[in-house]
C-alpha positions as CSV (number, residue, x, y, z in Angstrom):
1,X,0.5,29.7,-20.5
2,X,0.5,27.7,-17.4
3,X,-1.8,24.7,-17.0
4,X,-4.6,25.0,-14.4
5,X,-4.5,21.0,-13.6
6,X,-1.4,18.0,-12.8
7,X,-0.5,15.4,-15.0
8,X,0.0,12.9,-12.3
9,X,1.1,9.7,-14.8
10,X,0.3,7.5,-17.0
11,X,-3.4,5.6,-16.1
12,X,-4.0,3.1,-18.5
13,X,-3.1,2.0,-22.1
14,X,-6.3,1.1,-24.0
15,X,-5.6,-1.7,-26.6
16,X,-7.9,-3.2,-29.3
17,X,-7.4,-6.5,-29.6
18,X,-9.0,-8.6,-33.0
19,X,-9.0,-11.7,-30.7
20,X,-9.9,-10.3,-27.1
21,X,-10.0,-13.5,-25.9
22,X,-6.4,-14.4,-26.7
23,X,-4.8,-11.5,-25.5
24,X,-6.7,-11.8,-22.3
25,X,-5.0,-15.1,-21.7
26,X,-2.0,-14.1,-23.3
27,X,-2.0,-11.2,-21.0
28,X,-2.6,-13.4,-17.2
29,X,-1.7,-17.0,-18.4
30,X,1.6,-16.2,-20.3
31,X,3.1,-13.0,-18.8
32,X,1.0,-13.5,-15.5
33,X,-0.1,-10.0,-15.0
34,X,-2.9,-9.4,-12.5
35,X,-6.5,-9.3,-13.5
36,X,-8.9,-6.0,-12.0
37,X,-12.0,-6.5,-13.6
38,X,-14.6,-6.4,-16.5
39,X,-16.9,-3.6,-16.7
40,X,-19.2,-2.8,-19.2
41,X,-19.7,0.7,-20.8
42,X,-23.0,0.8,-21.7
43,X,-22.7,3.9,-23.6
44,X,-20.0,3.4,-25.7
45,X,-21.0,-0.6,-26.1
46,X,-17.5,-1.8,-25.1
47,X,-16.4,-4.0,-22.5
48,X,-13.1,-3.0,-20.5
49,X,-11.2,-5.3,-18.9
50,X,-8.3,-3.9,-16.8
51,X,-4.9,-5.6,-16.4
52,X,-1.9,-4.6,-14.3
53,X,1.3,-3.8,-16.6
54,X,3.6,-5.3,-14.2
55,X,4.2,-9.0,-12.8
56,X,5.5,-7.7,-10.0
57,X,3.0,-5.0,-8.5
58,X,-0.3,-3.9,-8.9
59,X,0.2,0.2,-8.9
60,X,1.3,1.5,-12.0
61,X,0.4,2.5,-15.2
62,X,-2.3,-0.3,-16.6
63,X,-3.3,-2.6,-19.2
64,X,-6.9,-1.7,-20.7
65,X,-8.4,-4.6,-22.8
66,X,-11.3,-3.1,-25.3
67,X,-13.7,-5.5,-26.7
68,X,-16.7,-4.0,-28.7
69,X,-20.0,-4.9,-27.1
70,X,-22.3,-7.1,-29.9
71,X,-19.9,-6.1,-32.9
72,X,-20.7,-2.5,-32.3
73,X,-20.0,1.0,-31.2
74,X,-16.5,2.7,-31.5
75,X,-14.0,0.0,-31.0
76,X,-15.6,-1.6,-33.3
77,X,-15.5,1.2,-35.7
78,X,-11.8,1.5,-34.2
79,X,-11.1,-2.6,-35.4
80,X,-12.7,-2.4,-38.7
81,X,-10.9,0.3,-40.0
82,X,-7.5,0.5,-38.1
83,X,-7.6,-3.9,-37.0
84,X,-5.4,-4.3,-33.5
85,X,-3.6,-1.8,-32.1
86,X,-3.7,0.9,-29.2
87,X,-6.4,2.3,-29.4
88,X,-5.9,5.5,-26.6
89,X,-3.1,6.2,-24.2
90,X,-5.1,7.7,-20.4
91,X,-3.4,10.3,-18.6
92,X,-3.9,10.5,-14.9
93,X,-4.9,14.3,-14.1
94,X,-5.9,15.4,-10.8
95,X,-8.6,17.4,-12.2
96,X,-10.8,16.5,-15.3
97,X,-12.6,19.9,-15.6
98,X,-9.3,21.9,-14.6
99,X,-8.0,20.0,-17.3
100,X,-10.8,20.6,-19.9
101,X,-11.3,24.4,-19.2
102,X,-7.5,24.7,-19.0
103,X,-7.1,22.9,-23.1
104,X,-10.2,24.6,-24.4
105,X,-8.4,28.4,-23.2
106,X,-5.4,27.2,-25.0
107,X,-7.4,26.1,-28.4
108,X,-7.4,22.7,-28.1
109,X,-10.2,20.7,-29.8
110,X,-11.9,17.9,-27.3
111,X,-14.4,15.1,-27.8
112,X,-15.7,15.5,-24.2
113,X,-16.7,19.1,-23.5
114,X,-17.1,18.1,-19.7
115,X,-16.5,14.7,-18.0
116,X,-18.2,11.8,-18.3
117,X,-18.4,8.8,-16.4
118,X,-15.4,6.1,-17.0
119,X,-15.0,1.9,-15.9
120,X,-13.6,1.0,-12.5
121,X,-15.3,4.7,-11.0
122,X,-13.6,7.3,-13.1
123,X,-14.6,10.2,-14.1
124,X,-13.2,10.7,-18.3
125,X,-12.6,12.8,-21.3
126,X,-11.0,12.6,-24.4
127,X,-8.9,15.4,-26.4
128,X,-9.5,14.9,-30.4
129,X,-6.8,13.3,-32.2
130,X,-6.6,16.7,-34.6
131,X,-4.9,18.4,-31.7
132,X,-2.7,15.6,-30.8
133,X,-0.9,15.3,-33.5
134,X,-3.2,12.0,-34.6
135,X,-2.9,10.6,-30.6
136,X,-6.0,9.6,-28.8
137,X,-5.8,11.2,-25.1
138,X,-8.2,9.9,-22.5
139,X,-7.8,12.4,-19.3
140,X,-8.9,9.8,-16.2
141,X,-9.5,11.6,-12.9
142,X,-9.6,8.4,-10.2
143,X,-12.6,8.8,-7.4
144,X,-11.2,10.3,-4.8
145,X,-10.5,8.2,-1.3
């Protein structure tokens, strides 16, 4: 069954940190990677922070620093039961609802049943870890110029 929507690439890697501080510093101090901006997500009380992944250019796959908003909401939940880690893995798709009508045909179960709002003007959905084998998939569609 063909897919009715492009995986373009890797967006970000989301990462829960126990010490966001540190690895924010660890992260432009130490390795020297390029800094994109804080944006809250009111919703889902987390802060993002965006980070390039390379030293050396500032397209490419990213660096997505989650820190839970006043101790709560899902990274939170995330850090208290799992501590540090990745915490989701985005996939660049030209199409968010191509994307989502295209998995649901095929079975697949979602968290986002149509796209949502996402930091740094996205639009977002994520696919439920059940049908990914235990992965967390964000699909990031990027505002179009």
């Amino acid at each position: 069954m063909a897919n009715d929507f492009k995986v373009l690439g890797i967006n970000h890697v989301g990462l829960a940190p126990k010490d966001p501080a540190k690895a924010r510093t660890f992260l432009t101090d130490i390795l020297g990677l390029g800094f994109h901006g804080d944006e809250l997500v009111k919703e889902q009380k987390t802060l993002t922070a965006m980070y390039s992944s390379s030293s050396t250019s500032e397209t490419g796959p990213r660096l997505e620093i989650l820190i839970p908003s006043n101790g709560e909401g899902p990274i939170a939940s995330f850090l208290e039961k799992k501590g540090s880690g990745i915490h989701h893995i985005a996939m660049l798709v030209d199409s968010v609802e191509n994307a989502l009508a295209s998995l649901k045909k095929k079975g697949v179960r979602l968290i986002d049943e149509s796209p949502r709002p996402g930091a740094h003007e996205t639009r977002i959905a994520f696919i439920h870890p059940e049908s990914t084998g235990g992965l967390l998939i964000e699909l990031v569609e990027e505002k179009k110029s």
